[in-house]
C-alpha positions in Angstrom: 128.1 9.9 34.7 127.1 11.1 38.3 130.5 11.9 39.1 130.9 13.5 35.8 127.5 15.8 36.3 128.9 16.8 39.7 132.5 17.8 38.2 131.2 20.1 35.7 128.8 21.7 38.4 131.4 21.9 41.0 133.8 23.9 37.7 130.9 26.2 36.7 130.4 27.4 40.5 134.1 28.2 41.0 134.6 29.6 37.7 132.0 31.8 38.6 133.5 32.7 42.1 136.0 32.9 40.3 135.1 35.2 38.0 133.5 37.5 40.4 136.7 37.4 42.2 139.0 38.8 39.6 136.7 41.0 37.4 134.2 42.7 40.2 136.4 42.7 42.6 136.2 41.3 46.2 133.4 42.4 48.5 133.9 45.7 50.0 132.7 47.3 53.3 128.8 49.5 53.0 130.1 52.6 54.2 129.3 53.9 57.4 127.6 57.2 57.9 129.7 60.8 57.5 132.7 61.6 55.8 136.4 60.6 56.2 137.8 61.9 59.5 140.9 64.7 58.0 144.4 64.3 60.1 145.3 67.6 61.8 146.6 70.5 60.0 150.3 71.4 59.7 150.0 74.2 61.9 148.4 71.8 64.8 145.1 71.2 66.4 143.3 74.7 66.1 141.8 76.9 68.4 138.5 76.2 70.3 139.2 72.5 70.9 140.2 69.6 72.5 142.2 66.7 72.4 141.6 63.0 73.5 143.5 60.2 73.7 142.5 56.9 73.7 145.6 54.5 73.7 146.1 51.0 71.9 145.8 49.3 75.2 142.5 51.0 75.9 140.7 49.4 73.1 142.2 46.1 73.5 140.8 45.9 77.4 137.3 46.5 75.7 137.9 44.1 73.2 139.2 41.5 76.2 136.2 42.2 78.4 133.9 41.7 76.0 134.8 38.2 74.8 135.4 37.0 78.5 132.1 39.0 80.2 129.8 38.2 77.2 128.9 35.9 74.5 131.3 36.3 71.4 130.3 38.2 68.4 128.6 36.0 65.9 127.0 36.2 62.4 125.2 34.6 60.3 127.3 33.8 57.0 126.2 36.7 54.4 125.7 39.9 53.7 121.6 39.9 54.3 121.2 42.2 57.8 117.4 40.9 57.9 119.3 37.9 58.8 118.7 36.3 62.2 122.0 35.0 63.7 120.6 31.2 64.6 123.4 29.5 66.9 123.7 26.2 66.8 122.7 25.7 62.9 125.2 25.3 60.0 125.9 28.7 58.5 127.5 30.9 61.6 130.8 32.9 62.0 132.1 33.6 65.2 134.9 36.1 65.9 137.6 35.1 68.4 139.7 36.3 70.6 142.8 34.0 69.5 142.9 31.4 67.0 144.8 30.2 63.5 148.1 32.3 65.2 146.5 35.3 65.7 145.0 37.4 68.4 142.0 39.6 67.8 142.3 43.5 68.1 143.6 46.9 67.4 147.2 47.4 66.0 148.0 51.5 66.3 151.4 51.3 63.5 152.6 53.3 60.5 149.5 56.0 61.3 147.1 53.5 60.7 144.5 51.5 62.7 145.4 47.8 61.9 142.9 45.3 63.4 143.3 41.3 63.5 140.4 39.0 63.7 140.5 35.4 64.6 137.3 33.5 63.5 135.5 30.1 63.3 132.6 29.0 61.2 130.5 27.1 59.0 129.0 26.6 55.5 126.1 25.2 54.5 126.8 23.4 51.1 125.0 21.2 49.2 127.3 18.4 50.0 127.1 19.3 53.5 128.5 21.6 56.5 131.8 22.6 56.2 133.5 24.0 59.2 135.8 26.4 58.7 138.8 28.4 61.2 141.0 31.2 59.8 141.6 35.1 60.5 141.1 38.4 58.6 143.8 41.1 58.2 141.6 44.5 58.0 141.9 48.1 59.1 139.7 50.5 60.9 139.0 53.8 59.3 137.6 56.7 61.2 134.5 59.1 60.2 132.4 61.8 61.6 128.8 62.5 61.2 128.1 65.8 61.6 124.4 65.1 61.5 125.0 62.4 64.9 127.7 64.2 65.8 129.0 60.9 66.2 132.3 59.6 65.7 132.0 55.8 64.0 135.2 53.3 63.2 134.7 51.3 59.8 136.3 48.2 59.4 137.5 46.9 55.8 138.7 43.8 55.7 141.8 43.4 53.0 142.1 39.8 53.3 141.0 36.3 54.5 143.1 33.2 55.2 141.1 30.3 55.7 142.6 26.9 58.0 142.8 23.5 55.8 139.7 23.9 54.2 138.9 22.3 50.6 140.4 24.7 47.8 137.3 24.2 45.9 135.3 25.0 49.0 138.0 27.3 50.4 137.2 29.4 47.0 133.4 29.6 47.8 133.7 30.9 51.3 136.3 33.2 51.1 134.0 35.9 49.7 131.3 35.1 51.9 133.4 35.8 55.1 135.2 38.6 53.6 131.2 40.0 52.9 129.8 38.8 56.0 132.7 40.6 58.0 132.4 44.1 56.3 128.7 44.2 56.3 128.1 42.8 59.9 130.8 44.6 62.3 130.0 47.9 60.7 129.5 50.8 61.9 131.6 51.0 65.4 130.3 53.8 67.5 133.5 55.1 69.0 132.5 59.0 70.4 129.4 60.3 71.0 130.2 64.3 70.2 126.7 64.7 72.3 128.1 63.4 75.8 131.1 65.9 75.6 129.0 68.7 74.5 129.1 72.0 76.6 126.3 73.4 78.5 127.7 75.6 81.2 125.2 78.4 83.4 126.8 81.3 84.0 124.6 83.2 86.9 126.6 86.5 87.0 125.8 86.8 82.6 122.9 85.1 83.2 123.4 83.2 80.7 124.7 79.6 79.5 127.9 79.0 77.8 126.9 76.3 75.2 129.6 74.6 72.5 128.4 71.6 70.4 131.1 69.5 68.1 132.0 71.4 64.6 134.3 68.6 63.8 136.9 66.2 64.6 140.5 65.4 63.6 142.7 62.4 64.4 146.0 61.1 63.8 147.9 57.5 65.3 150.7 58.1 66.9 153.2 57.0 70.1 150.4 53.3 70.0 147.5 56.0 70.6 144.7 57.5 69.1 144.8 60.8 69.0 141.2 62.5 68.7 141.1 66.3 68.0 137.4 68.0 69.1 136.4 71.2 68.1 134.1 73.1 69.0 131.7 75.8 68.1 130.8 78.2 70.9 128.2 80.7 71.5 125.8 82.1 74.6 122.4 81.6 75.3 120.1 83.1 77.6 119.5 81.4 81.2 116.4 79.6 81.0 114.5 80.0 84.2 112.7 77.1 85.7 109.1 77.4 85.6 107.0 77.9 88.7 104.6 75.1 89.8 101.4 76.6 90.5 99.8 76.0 94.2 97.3 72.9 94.8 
């Protein structure tokens, strides 16, 4: 009878995984602030900007010095963010930098941001702690915030291949990684449009020469990220420091 009780529990929590699964949908990625970054027009970059160019390699040193100078991202397993990650307890994912055949980071191909993640984990089950290894096939997508003027990468994980793990618990955790990833790496701060603002003095117009960022357009191409700034420029009167009065 026990074994029986636990059958027909175990069958109405992965029906309704499963259900969930097939008829929502799997978990998708909160958006990150602003609006899809455009690709450059077909008459090239415009007028008034400029152009920078941040290369495959590039992000993939940050990504190296990050797992061997620091401790490596980890999670706790779900979507909550008033969640405090709690190390050492069942219930964790970890990324890493290589495991399950793959290595961890950005892929520039096909004009499109591919990015690899290696991971290792637990779940806290009734039945006990599960740990769990696998990787996640997802792909950055690039916005602007016009607000910020902040350039942010989102990451949306497509899929999730978990190592050897139970089918019937493989089923259950699946989702939750695929949630957990989309809701904790995101947003990715990649520009700040405010630390290549312009704001130039001029003495002989006394005046300043001042261009904040009106938007930004990117394309992939030749394993590089190519970013496309423009500004908007205008002039300003020289402010004058003021005098400090005499003790």
């Amino acid at each position: 009878m026990a074994r029986l009780l636990i059958g027909i529990l175990i069958g109405l929590i992965v029906g309704g995984v499963l259900t969930f699964y097939f008829f929502v949908g799997v978990p998708k990625a909160g958006l990150a602030p602003g609006t899809p970054i455009q690709p450059p027009s077909a008459e090239g970059p415009p007028a008034g900007g400029a152009q920078i160019v941040l290369r495959q390699d590039f992000f993939n040193e940050v990504l190296g010095t990050i797992f061997r100078d620091m401790s490596p991202p980890s999670f706790p397993l779900g979507s909550d963010p008033g969640q405090v990650p709690a190390p050492d307890t069942c219930g964790m994912i970890t990324i890493l930098p290589e495991g399950s055949g793959v290595r961890t980071g950005l892929k520039f191909e096909n004009n499109r941001i591919a990015a690899p993640l290696a991971f290792t984990g637990s779940y806290a089950s009734p039945f006990g702690c599960y740990q769990f290894t696998g990787w996640a096939q997802a792909n950055l997508d690039l916005r602007y915030d016009q607000a910020q003027q902040m350039v942010f990468g989102q990451v949306n994980v497509e899929t999730v291949n978990l190592d050897g793990l139970n089918p019937v618990v493989s089923v259950l955790v699946t989702p939750i990684v695929q949630s957990t990833l989309n809701t904790r790496v995101n947003p990715i701060q990649i520009l700040d449009g405010k630390q290549i603002a312009v704001n130039m003095p001029i003495a002989a117009t006394n005046g300043n020469l001042q261009a904040n960022v009106s938007d930004v357009r990117a394309e992939v191409k030749d394993n590089a990220l190519h970013l496309y700034v423009i500004y908007g420029f205008q002039g300003a009167p020289l402010q004058q420091p003021q005098a400090v009065p005499a003790p």
